[in-house]
N, C-alpha and C positions, 0 to 999 in steps of 0.2 A: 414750415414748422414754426415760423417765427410770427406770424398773425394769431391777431387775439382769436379768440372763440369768446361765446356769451353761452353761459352752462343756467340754469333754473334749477332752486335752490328747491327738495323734495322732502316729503315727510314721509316716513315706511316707519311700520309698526305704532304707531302714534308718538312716539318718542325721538324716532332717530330721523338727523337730516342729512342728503344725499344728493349728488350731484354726480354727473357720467361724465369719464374722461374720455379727451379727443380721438378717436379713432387713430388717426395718424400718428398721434403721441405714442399711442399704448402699440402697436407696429413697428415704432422705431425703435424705442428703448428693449422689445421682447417680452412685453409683459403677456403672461398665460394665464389662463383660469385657476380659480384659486392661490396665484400669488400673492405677495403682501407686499403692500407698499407703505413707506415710512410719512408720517405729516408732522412736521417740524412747526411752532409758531414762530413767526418772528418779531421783532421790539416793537413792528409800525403792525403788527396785528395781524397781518398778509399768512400764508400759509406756504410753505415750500410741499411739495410730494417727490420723493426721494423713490424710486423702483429699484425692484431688486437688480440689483451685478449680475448681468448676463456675461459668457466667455466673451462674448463681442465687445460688448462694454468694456470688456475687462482690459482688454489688449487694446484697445481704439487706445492713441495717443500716446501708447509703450514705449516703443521702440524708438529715435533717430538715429538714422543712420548717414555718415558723412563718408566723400568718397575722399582720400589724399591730393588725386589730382586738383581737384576744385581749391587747394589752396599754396597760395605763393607763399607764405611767410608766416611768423609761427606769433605774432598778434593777432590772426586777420582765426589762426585755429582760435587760438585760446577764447577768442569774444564769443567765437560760434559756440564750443562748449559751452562757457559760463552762461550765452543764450538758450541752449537746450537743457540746462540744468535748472535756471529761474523759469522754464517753462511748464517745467514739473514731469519730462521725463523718466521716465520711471531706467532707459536702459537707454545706455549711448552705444553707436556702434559706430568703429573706423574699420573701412575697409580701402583695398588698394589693388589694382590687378597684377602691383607689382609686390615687391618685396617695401615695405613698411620703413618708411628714412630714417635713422634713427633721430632726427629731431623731431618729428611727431612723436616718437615714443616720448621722448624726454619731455613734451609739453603736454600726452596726454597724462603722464606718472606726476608733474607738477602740477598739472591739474586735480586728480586726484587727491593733492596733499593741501593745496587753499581751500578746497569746498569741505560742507560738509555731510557726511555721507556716501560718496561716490567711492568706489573700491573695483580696481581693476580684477575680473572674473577667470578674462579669456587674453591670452595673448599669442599667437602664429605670426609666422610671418606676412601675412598680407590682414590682417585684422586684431581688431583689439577691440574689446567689449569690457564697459564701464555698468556698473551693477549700481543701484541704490540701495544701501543698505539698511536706515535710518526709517526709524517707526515715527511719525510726527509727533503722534499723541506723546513718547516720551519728552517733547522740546516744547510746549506751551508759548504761545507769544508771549504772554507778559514774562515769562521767566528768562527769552530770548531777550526783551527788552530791558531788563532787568539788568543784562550782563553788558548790554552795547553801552548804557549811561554807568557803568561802574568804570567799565575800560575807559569810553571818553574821558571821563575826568581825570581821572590817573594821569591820562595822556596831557590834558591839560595845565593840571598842575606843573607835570616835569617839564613843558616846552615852556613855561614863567621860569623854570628853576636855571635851566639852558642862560638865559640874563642874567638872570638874581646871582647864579653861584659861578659865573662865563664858566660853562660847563657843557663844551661841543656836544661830548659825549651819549648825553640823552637825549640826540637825535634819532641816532641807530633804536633805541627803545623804543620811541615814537610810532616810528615808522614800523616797526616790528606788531606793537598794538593795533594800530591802525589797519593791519592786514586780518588781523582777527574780526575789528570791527565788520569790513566790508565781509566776509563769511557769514557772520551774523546778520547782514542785513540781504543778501544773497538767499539765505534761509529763509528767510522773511516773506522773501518775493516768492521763491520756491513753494512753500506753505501755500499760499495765496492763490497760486496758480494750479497746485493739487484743486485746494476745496472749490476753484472753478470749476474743476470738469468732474469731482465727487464730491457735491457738498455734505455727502454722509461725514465725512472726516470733521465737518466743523465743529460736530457734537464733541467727536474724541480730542480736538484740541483745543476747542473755548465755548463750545455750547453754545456758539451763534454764528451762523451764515454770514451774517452784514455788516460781522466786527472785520473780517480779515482785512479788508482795507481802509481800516481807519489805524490797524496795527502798520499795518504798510508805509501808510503818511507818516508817521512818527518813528518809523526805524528809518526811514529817509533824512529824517530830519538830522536826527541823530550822527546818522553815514557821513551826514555833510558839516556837520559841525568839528567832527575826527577829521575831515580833511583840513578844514582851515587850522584846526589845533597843529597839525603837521605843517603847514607854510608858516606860523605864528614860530616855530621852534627852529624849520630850518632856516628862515629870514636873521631871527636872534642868534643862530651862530656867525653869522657874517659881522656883524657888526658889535660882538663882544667887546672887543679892544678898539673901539673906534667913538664910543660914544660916555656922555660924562654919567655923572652918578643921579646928575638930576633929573636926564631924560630916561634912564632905566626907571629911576622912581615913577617917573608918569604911565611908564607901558605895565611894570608890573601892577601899580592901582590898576588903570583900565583894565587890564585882563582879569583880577581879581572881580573886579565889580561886574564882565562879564559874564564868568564862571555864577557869583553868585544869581544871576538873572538865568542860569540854565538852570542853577538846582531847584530855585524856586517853581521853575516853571514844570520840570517833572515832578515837584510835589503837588503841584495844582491838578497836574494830569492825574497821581495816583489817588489825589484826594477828590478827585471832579469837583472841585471847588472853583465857580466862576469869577467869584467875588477877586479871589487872591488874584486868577487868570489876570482879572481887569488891574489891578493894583500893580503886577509887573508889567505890563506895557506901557504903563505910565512912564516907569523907568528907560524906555526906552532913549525918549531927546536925549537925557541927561547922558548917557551914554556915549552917543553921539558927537556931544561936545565938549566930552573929553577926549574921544576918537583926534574931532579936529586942532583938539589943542598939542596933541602928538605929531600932527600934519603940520603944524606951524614951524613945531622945534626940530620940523627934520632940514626944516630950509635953513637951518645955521651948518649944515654940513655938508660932504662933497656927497655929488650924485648918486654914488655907488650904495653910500650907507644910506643916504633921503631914500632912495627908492626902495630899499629894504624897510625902513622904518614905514615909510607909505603901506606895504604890505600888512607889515603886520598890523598896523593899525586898520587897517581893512579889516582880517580878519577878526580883528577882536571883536568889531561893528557888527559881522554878518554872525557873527556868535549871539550876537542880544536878537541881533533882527531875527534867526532862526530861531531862535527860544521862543519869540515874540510871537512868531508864525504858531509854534507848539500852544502857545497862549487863545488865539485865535479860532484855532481849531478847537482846540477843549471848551470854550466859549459856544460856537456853531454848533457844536455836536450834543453838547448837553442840555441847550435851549431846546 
């Protein structure tokens, strides 16, 4: 199925041109006489042909089904879920030949409550079926994306504030956001993974086949900059009451100047402006060396806080380098 074929391109009626699909193509997918098949263009010109949803089609790739025996421990479930859910799953099923432990229930009910869309159906005691409930086309990427750079920053801000105001406290928030984000970008991959095996959906969520994983690359990005925001705030609660007022001045500039090199950089992305793209990466050294001028001032202190300050000055670094990356790509992509 996966070899080219060479088709000769045909003129009928003197107007229209026509070309015969592969025999074994139109056998596998179900296609019958007088069906109608969808032709999508796409950006580089190519043509997709979309065939009708056959019941076969339809169910292919439905169902996973997990047995309880096959798992010792309740991280080793949980990944496997979250793996059949970014796979694009339409239905999970747990079954058991025994009576169902109740820590699988518990991790598949908290499963249900981190993702988005999955809603427990069916529950007995030796099974338990996970439903999708979630219409794509209502979640658009960029409206997805839209919300993961609003929470990021947020989160951002409050892990500067955690120093600025020694204020533990808005770690717990942090980390509470940050659980949103990964949902968010879980969706993302989930999306992606639908308009794999239906690219009809890409019409109903972005009108383009060959956007979904460019939207991909950039909720990743995003995913991973909410992480480092989370070590940048739980680092800064350790060393509140241990450090002077001058080296907080230098972590909060850098982090401030980092943040500002991520908004800019999502307005490059929403403005497909390369120009600007190029103008923030420039920024980048400069960054950097203010990174290691934070690395210098941690060696006036004992290990415990140096190492924390090391940290976070890390991440404030992979905040620009990520944004950078986001630069990069909108750069490559728009050429």
């Amino acid at each position: 199925m996966k070899k080219m074929e060479i088709r000769k391109v045909q003129m009928t009626g003197g107007s229209s041109y026509i070309i015969s699909l592969p025999k074994s193509w139109v056998k596998a997918v179900g296609i019958e006489k007088n069906d109608t098949v969808e032709v999508h263009i796409q950006n580089d010109k190519s043509l997709v042909i979309i065939p009708p949803i056959s019941r076969k089609r339809k169910d292919e790739h439905r169902t996973k089904v997990f047995k309880v025996e096959n798992f010792t421990n309740e991280n080793f479930l949980m990944r496997c879920l979250i793996g059949a859910y970014i796979a694009g799953y339409k239905e999970i099923k747990i079954i058991s030949s025994e009576t169902i432990p109740s820590w699988v229930r518990d991790i598949t009910t908290k499963f249900s409550r981190i993702v988005i869309g999955q809603e427990i159906i069916e529950e007995t005691s030796n099974t338990i079926v996970l439903r999708d409930i979630l219409d794509p086309s209502e979640l658009p990427f960029e409206k997805i994306l839209r919300r993961m750079y609003i929470i990021v920053r947020s989160m951002y801000e409050d892990s500067l504030k955690v120093l600025k105001f020694k204020d533990p406290s808005l770690v717990n928030e942090v980390l509470q956001r940050d659980s949103e984000v990964d949902r968010l970008h879980w969706l993302i991959a989930r999306e992606k993974s639908i308009i794999t095996l239906e690219p009809k959906l890409a019409v109903k969520i972005d009108g383009r086949l060959d956007s979904c994983v460019d939207y991909f690359q950039i909720s990743k990005i995003i995913e991973r900059i909410g992480d480092h925001t989370v070590r940048i705030a739980q680092n800064s609660s350790k060393i509140i009451k241990n450090i002077s007022q001058n080296t907080v001045d230098q972590v909060l500039s850098a982090g401030k100047y980092a943040l500002e090199i991520f908004d800019r950089s999502i307005d490059a992305y929403r403005k497909k402006d390369i120009t600007m793209a190029e103008s923030i990466l420039e920024k980048i050294s400069n960054l950097k060396d203010i990174c290691e001028r934070i690395n210098s001032a941690a060696l006036d202190y004992n290990t415990e806080t140096a190492i924390a300050l090391g940290y976070i000055a890390e991440s404030i670094r992979r905040t620009g380098e990520y944004s950078a990356d986001l630069c990069e790509y909108i750069i490559d992509y728009h050429i």
